[in-house]
Structure formats: structure tokens, C-alpha cells
C-alpha positions as CSV (number, residue, x, y, z in Angstrom):
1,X,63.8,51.6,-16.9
2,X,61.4,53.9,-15.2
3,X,61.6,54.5,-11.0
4,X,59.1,52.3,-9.3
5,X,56.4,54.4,-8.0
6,X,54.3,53.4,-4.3
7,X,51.0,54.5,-3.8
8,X,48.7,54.7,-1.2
9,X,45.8,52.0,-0.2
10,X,44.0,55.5,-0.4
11,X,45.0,56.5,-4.1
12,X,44.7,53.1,-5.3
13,X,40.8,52.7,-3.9
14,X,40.2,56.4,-5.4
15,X,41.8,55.0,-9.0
16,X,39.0,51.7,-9.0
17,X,36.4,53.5,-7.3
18,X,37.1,55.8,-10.6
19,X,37.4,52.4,-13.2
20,X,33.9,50.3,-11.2
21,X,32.0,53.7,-11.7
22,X,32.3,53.1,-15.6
23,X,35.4,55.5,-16.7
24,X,37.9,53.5,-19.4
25,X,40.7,52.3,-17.7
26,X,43.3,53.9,-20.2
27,X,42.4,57.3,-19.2
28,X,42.3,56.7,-15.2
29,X,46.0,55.3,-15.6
30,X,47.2,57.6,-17.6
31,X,45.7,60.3,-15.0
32,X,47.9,58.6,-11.9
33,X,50.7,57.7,-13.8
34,X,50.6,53.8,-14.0
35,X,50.0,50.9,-16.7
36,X,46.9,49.5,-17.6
37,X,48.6,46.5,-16.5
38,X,48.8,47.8,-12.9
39,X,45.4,48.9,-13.0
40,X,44.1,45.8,-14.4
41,X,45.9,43.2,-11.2
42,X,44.7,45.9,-8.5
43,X,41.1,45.6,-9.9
44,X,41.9,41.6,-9.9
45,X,43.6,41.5,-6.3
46,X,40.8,43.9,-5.3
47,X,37.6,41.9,-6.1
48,X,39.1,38.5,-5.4
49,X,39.8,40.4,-1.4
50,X,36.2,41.8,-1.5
51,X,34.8,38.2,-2.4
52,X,36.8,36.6,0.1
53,X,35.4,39.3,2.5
54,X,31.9,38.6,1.5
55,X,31.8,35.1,1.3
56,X,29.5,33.1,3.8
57,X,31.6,30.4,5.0
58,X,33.6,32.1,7.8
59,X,35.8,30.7,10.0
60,X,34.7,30.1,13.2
61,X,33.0,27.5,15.4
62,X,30.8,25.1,13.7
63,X,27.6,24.4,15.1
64,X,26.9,20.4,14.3
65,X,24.1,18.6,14.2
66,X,23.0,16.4,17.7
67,X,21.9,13.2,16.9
68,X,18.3,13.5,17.7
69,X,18.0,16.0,14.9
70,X,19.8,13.9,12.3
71,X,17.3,11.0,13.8
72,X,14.5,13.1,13.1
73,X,15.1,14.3,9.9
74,X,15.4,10.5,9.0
75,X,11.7,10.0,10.2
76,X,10.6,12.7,8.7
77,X,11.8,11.4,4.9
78,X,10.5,8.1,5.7
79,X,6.9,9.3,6.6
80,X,7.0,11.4,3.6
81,X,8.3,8.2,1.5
82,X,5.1,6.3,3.7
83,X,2.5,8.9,2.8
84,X,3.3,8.6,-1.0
85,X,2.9,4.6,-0.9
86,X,-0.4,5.0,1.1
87,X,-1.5,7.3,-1.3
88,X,-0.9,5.1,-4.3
89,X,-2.7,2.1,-2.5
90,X,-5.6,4.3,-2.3
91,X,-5.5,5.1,-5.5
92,X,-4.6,1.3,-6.9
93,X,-8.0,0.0,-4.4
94,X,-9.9,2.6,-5.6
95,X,-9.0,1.8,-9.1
96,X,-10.2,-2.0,-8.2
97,X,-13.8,-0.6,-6.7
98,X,-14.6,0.8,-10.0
99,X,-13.6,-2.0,-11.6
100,X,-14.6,-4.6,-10.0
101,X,-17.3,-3.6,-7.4
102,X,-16.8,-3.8,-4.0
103,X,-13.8,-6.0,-2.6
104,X,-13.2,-8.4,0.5
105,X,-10.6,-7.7,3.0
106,X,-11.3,-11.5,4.4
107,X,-8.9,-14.1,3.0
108,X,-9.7,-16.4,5.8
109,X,-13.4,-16.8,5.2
110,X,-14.7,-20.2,6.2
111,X,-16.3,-19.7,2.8
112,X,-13.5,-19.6,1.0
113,X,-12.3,-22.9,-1.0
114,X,-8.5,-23.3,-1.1
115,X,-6.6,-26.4,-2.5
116,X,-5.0,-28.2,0.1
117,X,-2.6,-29.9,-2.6
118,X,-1.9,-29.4,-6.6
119,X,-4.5,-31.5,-8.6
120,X,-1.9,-32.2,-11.1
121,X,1.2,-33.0,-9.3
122,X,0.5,-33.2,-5.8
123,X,2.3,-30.6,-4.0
124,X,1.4,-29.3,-0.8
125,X,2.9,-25.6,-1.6
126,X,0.2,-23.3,-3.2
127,X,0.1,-19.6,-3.5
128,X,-2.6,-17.4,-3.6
129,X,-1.7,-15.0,-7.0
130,X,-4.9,-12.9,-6.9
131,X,-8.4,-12.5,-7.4
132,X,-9.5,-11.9,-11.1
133,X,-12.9,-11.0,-12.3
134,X,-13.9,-13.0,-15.8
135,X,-17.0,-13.8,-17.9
136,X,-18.2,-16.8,-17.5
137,X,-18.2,-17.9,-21.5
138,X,-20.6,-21.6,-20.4
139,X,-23.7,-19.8,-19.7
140,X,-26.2,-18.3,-22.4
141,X,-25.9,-14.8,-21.0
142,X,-22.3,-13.0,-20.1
143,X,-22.1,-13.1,-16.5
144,X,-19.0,-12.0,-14.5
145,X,-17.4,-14.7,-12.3
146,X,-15.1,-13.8,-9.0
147,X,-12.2,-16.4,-9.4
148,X,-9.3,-16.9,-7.1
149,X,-6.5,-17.9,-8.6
150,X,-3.8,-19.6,-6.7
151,X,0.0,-21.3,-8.6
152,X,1.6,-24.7,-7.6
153,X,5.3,-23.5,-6.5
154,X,6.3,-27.3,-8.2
155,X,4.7,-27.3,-11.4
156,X,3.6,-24.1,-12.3
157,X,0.2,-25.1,-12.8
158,X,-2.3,-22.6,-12.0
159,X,-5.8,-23.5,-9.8
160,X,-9.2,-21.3,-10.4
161,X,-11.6,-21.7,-7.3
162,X,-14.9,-19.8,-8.1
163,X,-15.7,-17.5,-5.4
164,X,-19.1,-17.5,-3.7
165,X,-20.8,-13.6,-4.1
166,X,-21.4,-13.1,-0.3
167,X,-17.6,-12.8,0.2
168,X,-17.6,-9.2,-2.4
């Protein structure tokens, strides 16, 4: 076979600068005397070097993170998470204003009436499930009625109080 020729870093940098500016490959080998081939893995082993060179995790000491600034970045995410759920409970009340008319922050008003026991089976465990606005349908006229609604944990059954108008 042919004698195995060596070339210099220099020649071989002259021979890609020659191939990246644009000229075909064929012709710049056939200038300096070597395959395609050979052209073809110093172009390869060239930009795979040049990557390596360029690429942005280098060795060296790592700077880490303290634990304060991992702790703050945790608050951080929570007051953001905080900030949207405030912002959709302002949205959600003002929702209910419109709807509704004004509304009572005061659950423990004297003047509220809540069951002390089930009317139907007795138990002592009632929840409060909301307060509803509805017509009242046993007048003449359609009036709106403030209703508390509260649900027997035993039974199921579910309790309207009317609420008086001072409270909202």
C-alpha cells in the first residue's frame, strides 16, 4: 500500500480552515495529498475538541448553595403559591358581593340561630355547609331569603335557619 504520510497540527488547521470556509472537500484533499476519509475524521475530531473547549461546565471548584439560600428560595415559592390563593379569594368574595350583596364575616353573632341537635334524629354533631340566598316561593311577591344551611353528620339531613337582615 501507499507510505503513511504525518502532517503537521499546522497543515492540518490550514486544510479545515480551507473545508469550514466553504471549499469542497474533494479538492482540498486532493491538494495535500490525503483521503476524503482523513479529511472527513480531522474535521470530526476537530469540532468534537472545539466543543469540548467551549462547553460551559468546566472543571473546577463548585460553588454550592448555603442553606439559608436554599431556605429562602423555598419561601419565596410559597409566597408566590400564597399570593395566587389570596388572589383567587378576592376574586371568589367579590364574585359573592355581586351576587349576593354584602356579606357577614360574623358567624358567632348572638343573632344567629344554630341547632343545637338534628330535628330528625337527634344528633348533637351539625355542620354549618354555607349560606345560600333563595326566593322565598310562600309570599305573593318574590323576595330573596338569607338561609343558613347546616347537615347532620348522622343522618344526612340538612337544617335551613332563616337569617335575620341586620347580620348582611
Amino acid at each position: 500500500m501507499g507510505e503513511m504520510k504525518c502532517f503537521s497540527v499546522q497543515v492540518k488547521v490550514r486544510a479545515l480552515h480551507r473545508v469550514w470556509s466553504g471549499e469542497k472537500i474533494a479538492e482540498v484533499a486532493r491538494e495535500y495529498g490525503v483521503s476524503r476519509q482523513m479529511l472527513y475524521y480531522w474535521k470530526r475530531k476537530a469540532e468534537t475538541a472545539i466543543f469540548q473547549a467551549l462547553n460551559e461546565s468546566k472543571r473546577g471548584p463548585r460553588v454550592r448553595e448555603t442553606h439559608q439560600d436554599s431556605k429562602l428560595v423555598r419561601m419565596q415559592e410559597k409566597v408566590k403559591e400564597l399570593s395566587q390563593v389570596l388572589q383567587k379569594t378576592q376574586q371568589k368574595v367579590k364574585l359573592l358581593e355581586r351576587r349576593g350583596g354584602k356579606l357577614s364575616y360574623t358567624d358567632n353573632n348572638s343573632n344567629n340561630k344554630r341547632p343545637e341537635r338534628c330535628p330528625v334524629c337527634g344528633c348533637e354533631k351539625i355542620y354549618k355547609n354555607g349560606t345560600y340566598i333563595r326566593k322565598n316561593k310562600n309570599t305573593d311577591h318574590n323576595q330573596e331569603q338569607v338561609v343558613q344551611r347546616y347537615i347532620c353528620v348522622w343522618c344526612k339531613n340538612s337544617i335551613y335557619v332563616e337569617q335575620n337582615s341586620s347580620t348582611f
